[in-house]
SEVO-544212 format. One record per residue (C-alpha): residue number from 1; residue in one letter; chain; x, y, z. Coordinates in Angstrom, 3 decimals, decimal comma. Layout:
N
R:nr:rest:kette:x:y:z
R:NUM:A:A:X:Y:Z
...
% end
This chain:
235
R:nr:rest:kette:x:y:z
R:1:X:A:47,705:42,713:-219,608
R:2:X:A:47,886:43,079:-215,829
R:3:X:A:48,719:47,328:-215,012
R:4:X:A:48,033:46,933:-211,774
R:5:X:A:50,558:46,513:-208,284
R:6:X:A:49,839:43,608:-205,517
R:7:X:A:51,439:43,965:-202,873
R:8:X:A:52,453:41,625:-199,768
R:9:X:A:53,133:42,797:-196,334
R:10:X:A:54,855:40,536:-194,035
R:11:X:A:53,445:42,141:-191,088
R:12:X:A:53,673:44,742:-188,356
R:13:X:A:52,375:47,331:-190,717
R:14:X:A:51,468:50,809:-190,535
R:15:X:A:54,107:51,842:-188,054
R:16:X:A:56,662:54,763:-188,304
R:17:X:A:59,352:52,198:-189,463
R:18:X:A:57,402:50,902:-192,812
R:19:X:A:56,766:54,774:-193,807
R:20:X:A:59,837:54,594:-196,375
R:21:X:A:58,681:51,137:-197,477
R:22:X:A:55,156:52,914:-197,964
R:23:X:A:56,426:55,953:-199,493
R:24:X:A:58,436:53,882:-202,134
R:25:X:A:55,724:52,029:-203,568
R:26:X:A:53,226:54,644:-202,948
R:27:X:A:55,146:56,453:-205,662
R:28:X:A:54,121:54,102:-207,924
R:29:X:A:50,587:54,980:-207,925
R:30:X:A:51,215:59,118:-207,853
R:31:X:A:50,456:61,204:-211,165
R:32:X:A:52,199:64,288:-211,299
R:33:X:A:51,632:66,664:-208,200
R:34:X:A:48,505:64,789:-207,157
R:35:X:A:48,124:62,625:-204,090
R:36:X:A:47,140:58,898:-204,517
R:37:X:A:43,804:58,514:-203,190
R:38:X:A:43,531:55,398:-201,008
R:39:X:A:40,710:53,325:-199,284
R:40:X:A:41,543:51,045:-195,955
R:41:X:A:39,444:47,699:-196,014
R:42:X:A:39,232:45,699:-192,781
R:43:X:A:37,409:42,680:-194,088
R:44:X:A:39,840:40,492:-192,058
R:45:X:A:39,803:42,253:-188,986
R:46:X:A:38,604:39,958:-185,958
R:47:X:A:37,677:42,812:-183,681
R:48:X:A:37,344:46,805:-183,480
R:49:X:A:37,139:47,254:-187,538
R:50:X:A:36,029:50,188:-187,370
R:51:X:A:38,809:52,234:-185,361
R:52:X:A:41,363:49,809:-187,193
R:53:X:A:40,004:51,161:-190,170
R:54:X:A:40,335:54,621:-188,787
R:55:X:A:43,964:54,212:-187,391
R:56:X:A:45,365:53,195:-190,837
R:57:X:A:43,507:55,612:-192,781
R:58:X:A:44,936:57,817:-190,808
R:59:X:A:48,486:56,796:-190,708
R:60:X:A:48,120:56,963:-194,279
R:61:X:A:46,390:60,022:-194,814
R:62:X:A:50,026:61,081:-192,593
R:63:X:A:52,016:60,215:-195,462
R:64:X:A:50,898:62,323:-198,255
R:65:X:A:47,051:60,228:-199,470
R:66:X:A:44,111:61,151:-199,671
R:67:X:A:42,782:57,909:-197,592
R:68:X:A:39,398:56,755:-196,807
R:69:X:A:38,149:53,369:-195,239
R:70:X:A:34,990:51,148:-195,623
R:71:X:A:34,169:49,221:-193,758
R:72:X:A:33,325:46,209:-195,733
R:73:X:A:33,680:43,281:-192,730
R:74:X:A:30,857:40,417:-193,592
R:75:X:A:29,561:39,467:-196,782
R:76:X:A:26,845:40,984:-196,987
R:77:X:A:28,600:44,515:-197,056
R:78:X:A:30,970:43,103:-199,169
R:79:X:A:27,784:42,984:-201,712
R:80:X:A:26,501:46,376:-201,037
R:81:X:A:26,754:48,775:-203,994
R:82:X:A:27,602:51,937:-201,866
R:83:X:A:30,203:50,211:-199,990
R:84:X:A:32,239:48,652:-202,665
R:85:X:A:31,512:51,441:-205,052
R:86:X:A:34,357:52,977:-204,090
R:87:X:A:36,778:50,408:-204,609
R:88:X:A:36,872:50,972:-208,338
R:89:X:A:37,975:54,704:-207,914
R:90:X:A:40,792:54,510:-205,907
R:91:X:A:44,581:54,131:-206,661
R:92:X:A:44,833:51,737:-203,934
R:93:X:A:43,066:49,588:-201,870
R:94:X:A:44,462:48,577:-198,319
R:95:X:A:43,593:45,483:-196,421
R:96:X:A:44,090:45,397:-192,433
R:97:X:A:45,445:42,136:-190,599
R:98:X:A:43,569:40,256:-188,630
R:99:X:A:42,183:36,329:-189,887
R:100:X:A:42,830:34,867:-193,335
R:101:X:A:40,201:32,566:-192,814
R:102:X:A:37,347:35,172:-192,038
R:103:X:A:38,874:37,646:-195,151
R:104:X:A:38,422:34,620:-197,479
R:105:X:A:34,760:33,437:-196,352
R:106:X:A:33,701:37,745:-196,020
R:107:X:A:35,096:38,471:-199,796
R:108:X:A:34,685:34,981:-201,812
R:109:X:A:32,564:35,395:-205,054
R:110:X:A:31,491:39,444:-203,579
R:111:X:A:31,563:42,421:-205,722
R:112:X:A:34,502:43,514:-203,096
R:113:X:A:36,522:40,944:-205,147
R:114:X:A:35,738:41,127:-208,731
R:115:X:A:36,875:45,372:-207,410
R:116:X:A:40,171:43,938:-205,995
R:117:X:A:40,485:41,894:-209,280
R:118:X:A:39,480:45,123:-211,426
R:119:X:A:42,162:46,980:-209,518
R:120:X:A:44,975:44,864:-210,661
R:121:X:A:43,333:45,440:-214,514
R:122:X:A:44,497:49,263:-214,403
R:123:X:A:47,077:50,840:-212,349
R:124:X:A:46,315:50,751:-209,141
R:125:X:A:47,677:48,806:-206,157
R:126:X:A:46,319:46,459:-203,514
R:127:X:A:48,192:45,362:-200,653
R:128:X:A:47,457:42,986:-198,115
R:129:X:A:49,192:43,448:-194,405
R:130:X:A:49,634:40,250:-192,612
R:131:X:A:46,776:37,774:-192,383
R:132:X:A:45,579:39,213:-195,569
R:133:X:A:48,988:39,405:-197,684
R:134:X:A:48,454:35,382:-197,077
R:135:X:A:44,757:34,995:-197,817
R:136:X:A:45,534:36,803:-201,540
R:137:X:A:47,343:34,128:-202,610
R:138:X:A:46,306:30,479:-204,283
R:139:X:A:46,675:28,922:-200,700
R:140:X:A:47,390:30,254:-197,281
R:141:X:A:48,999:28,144:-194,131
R:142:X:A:46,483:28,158:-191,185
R:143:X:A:46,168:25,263:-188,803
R:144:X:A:49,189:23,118:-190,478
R:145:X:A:47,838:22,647:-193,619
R:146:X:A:47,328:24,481:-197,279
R:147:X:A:43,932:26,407:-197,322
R:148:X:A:42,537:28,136:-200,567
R:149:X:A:42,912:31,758:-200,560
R:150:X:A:41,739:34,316:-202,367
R:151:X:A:43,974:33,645:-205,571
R:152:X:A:44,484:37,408:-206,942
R:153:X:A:47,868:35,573:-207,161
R:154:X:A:47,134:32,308:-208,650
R:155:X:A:50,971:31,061:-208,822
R:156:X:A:51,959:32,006:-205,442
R:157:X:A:52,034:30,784:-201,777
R:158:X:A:52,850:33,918:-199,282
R:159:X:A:53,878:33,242:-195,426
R:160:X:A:54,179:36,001:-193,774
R:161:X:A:55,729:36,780:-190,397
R:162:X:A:58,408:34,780:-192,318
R:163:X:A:61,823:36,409:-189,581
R:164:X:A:59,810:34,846:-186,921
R:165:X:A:57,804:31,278:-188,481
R:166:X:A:60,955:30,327:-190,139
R:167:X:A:62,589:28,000:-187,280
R:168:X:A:59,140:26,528:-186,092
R:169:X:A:57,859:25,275:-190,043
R:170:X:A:60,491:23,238:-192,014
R:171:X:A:60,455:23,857:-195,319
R:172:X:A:59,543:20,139:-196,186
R:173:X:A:56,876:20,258:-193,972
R:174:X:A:55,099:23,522:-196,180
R:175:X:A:56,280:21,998:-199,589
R:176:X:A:54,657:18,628:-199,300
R:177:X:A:50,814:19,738:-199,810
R:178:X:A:51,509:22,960:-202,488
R:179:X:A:49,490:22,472:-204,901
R:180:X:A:51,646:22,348:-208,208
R:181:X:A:52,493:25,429:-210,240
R:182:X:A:52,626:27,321:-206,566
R:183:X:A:55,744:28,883:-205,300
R:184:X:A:56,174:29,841:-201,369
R:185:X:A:57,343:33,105:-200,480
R:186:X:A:58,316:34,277:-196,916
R:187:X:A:58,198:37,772:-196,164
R:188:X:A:59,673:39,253:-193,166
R:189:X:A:57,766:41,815:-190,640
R:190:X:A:58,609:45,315:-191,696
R:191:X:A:58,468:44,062:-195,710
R:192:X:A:57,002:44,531:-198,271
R:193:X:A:56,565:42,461:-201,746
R:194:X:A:55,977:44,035:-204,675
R:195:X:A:54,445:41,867:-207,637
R:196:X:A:55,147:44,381:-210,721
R:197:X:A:52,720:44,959:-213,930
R:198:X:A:55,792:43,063:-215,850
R:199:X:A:55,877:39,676:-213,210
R:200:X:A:59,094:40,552:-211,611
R:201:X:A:59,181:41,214:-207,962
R:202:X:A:60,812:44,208:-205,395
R:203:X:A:61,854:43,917:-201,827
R:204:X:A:60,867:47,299:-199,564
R:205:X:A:61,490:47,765:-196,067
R:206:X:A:63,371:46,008:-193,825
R:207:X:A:63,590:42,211:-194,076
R:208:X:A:64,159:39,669:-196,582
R:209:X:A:61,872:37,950:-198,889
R:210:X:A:62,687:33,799:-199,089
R:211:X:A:62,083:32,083:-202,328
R:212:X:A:61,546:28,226:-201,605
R:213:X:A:62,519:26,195:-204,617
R:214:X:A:63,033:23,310:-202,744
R:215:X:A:63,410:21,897:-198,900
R:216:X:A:66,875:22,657:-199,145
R:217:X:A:66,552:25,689:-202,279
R:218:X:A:65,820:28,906:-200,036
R:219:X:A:66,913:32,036:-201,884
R:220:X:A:66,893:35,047:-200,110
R:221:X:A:66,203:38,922:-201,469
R:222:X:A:67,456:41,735:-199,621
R:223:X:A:65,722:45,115:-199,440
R:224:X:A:66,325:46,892:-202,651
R:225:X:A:66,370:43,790:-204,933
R:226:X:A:64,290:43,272:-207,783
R:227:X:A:64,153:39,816:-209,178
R:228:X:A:62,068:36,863:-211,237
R:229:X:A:61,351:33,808:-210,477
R:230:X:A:63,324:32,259:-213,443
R:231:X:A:66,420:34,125:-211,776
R:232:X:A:69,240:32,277:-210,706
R:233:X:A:70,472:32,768:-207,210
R:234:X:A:72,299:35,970:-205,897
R:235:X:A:75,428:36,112:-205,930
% end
């Protein structure tokens, strides 16, 4: 049974406006009076990894963790003992932005993944900010079409950026290639999903969090709400 917390950012992360987002769900991962102990991956960071590494380690490290980075950013670090040793002793594991395509092809079939997978096997948390909240899913959107991501969420489709992608992608245009069994999400900058150990989901931050069930089935979550895919609309 799954223990562990995935988390989606919808993007702009690691700003002073998500630090209530990140101190609600980093209370999920706190045991008694000790501080979470978290490690900053920029495996889909295009350029400067290392001081993006640095700058979010440190923003959390601001916010009551005891955060770390490695800088795991090709595959063949991704495959390096020392540098993914780590990943297994953390309570979470934070991936940067940057390109979903270059996360996918640096962590495919690594030992950084089967620790990302591992993570999700106890309670810990990994969250993915941006280009990498899409890449964790079965598929992500890049270049109009439905590419395979990283699938630590095998039933989901995440688009994020969703406040400001919404009017340029019509929802029958992203439906018509998802695979089957794959449901879309759109999470707005300043968001956060939470996929829970017991498959419902929460809505931190900001912005909403779109369900598509259909080209003309959008349901939309508000900050706050906790729901299930099985649930009927909001009232």
């Amino acid at each position: 049974m799954r223990k562990g917390y995935l988390l989606f950012h919808g993007g702009d992360a690691f700003t002073p406006k998500n630090k209530q987002a990140d101190h609600d769900w980093l209370k999920l991962m706190r045991r008694g009076e000790t501080k979470p102990r978290l490690v900053v991956l920029p495996a889909a960071a295009m350029n400067q990894p290392h001081k993006i590494a640095q700058d979010v380690s440190g923003y959390y490290g601001n916010i009551g963790t005891f955060a770390e980075y490695t800088l795991i950013t090709d595959p063949q670090a991704a495959n390096s003992e020392p540098e993914t040793l780590m990943l297994d002793k953390v309570d979470a594991i934070v991936l940067t932005d940057g390109s979903p395509i270059d996360l996918v092809e640096r962590l495919r079939g690594t030992r950084a993944e089967a620790a990302l997978r591992r993570a999700l096997d106890r309670k810990a948390a990994v969250l993915g900010a941006g280009a990498s909240a899409t890449a964790l899913g079965a598929v992500y959107w890049f270049a109009n079409e439905w590419e395979h991501g990283l699938g630590l969420a095998p039933h989901l489709a995440v688009l994020p950026h969703h406040n400001l992608l919404r009017m340029r992608l019509a929802p029958d245009r992203l439906l018509a290639g998802l695979p089957d069994g794959v449901t879309l999400m759109g999470v707005d900058q300043d968001t956060i999903l939470v996929w829970m150990p017991d498959d419902s989901y929460r809505v931190l931050g900001e912005g909403l969090v779109t369900v598509y069930r259909g080209p003309e089935d959008l349901i939309e979550y508000a900050p706050g709400r906790t729901f299930r895919l099985e649930d009927a609309p909001p009232a």
